[in-house]
ZADREN-128350 format. One record per atom (N, C-alpha, C): residue number from 1; y negated, x negated, z negated. Coordinates in Angstrom, 1 decimal. Layout:
n c2 c1 c3
NUM Y X Z;
...
# end
This chain:
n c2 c1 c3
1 -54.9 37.2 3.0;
1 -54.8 38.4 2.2;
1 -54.4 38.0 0.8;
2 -55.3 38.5 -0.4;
2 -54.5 38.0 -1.5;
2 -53.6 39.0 -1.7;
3 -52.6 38.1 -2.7;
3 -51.5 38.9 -3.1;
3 -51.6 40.0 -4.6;
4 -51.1 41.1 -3.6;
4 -51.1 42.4 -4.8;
4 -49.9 42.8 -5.7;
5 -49.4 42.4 -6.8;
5 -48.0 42.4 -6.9;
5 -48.3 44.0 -7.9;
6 -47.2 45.2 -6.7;
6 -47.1 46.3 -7.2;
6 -45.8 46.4 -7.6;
7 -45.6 46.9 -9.0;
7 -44.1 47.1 -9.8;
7 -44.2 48.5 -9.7;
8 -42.4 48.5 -9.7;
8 -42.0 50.4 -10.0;
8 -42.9 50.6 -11.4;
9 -42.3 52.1 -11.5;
9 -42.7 53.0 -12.8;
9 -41.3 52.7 -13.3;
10 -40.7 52.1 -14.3;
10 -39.2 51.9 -14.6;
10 -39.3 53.3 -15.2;
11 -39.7 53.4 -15.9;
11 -39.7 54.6 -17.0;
11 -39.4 55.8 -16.0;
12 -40.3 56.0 -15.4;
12 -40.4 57.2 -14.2;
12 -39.2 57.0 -13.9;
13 -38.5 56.1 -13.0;
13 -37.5 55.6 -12.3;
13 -35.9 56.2 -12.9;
14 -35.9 55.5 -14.3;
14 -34.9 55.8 -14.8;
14 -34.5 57.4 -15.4;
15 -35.5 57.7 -15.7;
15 -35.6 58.9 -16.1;
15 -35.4 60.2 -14.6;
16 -35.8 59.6 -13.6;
16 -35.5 60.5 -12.6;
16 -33.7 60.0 -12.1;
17 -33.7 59.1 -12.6;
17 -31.7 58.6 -12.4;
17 -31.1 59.6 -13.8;
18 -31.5 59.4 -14.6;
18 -31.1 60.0 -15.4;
18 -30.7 61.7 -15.1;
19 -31.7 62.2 -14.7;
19 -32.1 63.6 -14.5;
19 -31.1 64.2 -13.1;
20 -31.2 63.1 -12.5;
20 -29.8 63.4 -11.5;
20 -28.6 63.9 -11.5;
21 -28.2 62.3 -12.9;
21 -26.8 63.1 -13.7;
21 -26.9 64.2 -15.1;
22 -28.1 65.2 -15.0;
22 -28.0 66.0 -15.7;
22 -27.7 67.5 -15.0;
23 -26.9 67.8 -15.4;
23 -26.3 68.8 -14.4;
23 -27.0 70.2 -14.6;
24 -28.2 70.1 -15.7;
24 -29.4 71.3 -16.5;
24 -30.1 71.1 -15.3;
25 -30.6 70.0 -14.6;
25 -31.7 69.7 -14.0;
25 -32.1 69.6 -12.8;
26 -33.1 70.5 -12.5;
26 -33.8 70.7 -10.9;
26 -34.7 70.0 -10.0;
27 -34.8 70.4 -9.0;
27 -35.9 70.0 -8.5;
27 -36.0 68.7 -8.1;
28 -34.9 68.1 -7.9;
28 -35.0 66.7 -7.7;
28 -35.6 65.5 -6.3;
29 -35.4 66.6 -5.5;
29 -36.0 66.6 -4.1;
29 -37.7 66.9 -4.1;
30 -38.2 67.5 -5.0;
30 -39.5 67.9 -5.2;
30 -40.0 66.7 -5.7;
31 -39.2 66.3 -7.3;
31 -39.8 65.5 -8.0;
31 -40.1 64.2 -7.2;
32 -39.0 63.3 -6.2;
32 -38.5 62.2 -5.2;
32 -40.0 62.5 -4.3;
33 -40.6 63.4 -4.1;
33 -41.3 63.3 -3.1;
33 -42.4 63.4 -3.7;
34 -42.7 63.4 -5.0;
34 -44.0 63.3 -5.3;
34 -44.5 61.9 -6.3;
35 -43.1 60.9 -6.3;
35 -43.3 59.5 -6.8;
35 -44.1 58.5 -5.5;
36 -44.7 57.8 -6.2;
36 -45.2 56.4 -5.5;
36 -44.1 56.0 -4.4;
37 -44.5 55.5 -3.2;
37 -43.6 54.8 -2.5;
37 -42.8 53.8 -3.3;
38 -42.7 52.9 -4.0;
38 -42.4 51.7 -5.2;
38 -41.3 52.5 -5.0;
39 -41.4 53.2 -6.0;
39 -40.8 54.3 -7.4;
39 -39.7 54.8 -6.1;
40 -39.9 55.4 -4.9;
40 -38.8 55.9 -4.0;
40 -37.8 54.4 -3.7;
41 -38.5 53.7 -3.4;
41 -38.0 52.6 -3.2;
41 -36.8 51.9 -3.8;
42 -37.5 52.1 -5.6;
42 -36.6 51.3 -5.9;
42 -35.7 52.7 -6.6;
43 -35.8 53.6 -6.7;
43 -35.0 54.6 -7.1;
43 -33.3 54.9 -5.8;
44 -34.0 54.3 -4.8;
44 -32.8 54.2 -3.9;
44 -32.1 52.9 -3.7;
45 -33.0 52.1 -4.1;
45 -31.6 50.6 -4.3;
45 -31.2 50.8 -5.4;
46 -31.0 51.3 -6.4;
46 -30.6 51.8 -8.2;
46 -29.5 52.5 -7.6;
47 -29.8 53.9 -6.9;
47 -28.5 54.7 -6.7;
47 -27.4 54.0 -5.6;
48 -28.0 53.2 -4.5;
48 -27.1 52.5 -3.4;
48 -26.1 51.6 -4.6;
49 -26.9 51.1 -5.7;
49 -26.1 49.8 -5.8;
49 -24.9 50.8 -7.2;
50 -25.6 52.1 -7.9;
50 -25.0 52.1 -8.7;
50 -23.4 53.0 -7.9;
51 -23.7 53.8 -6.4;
51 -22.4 53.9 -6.1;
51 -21.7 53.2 -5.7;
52 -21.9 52.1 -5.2;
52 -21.3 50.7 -4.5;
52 -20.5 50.6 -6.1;
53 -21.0 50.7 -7.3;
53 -20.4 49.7 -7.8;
53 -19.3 50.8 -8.7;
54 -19.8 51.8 -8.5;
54 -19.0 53.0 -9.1;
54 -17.4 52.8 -7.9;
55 -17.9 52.7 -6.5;
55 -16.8 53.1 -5.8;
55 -15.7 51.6 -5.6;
56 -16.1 50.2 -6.1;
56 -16.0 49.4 -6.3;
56 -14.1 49.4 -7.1;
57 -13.1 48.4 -6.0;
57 -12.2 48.3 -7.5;
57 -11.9 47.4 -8.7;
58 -13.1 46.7 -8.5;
58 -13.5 46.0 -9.8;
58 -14.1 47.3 -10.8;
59 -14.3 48.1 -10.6;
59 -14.6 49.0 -11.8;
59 -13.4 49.8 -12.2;
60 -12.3 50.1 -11.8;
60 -11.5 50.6 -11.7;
60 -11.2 50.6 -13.3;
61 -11.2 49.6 -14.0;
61 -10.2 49.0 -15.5;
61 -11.4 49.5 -16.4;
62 -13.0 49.8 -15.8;
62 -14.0 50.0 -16.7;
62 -13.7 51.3 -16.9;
63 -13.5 52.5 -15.8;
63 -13.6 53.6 -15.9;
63 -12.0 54.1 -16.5;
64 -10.8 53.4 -16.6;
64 -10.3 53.8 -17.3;
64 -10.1 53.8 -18.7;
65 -10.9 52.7 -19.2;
65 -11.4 52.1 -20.4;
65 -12.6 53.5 -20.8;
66 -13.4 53.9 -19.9;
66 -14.3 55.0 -20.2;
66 -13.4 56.1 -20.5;
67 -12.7 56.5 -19.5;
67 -11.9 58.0 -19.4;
67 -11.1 58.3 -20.6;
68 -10.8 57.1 -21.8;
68 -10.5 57.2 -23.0;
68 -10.9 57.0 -24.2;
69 -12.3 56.9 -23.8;
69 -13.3 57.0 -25.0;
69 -13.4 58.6 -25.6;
70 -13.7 58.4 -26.7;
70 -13.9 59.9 -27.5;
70 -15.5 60.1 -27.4;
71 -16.4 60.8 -26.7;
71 -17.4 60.4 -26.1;
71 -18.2 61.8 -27.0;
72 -17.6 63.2 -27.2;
72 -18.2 63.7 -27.4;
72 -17.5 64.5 -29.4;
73 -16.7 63.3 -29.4;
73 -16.1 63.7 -31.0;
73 -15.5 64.7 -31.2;
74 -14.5 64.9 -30.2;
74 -13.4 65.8 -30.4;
74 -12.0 65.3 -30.5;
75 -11.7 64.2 -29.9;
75 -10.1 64.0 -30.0;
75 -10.1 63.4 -31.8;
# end
């Protein structure tokens, strides 16, 4: 069989991560089911790895370092 080398849609990909954490935004169950197998694929090793590393206590020192950033220019 020759070999077919199929890549995600990154663009697509990230943009449907993105849209996840927008809290305006719908339909995300609709949009998930109407991407390429790829695109599902790698959209769920992205979110596996990004809560692993969220729930991680090596991040612990990052998110407190975040939790005191001035993020939206108010303090």
């Amino acid at each position: 069989l020759p070999f077919c080398a199929v890549l995600p849609d990154f663009g697509q990909v990230y943009n449907f991560i993105g849209s996840v954490l927008d809290p305006n935004s719908r339909d995300h169950l609709k949009r998930l089911k109407n991407m390429d197998r790829i695109d599902i694929e790698t959209v769920s090793l992205l979110m596996r790895n990004l809560s692993f590393n969220l729930a991680s206590p090596d991040f612990e020192d990052h998110r407190r370092l975040l939790s005191g950033c001035d993020i939206e220019g108010e303090k």
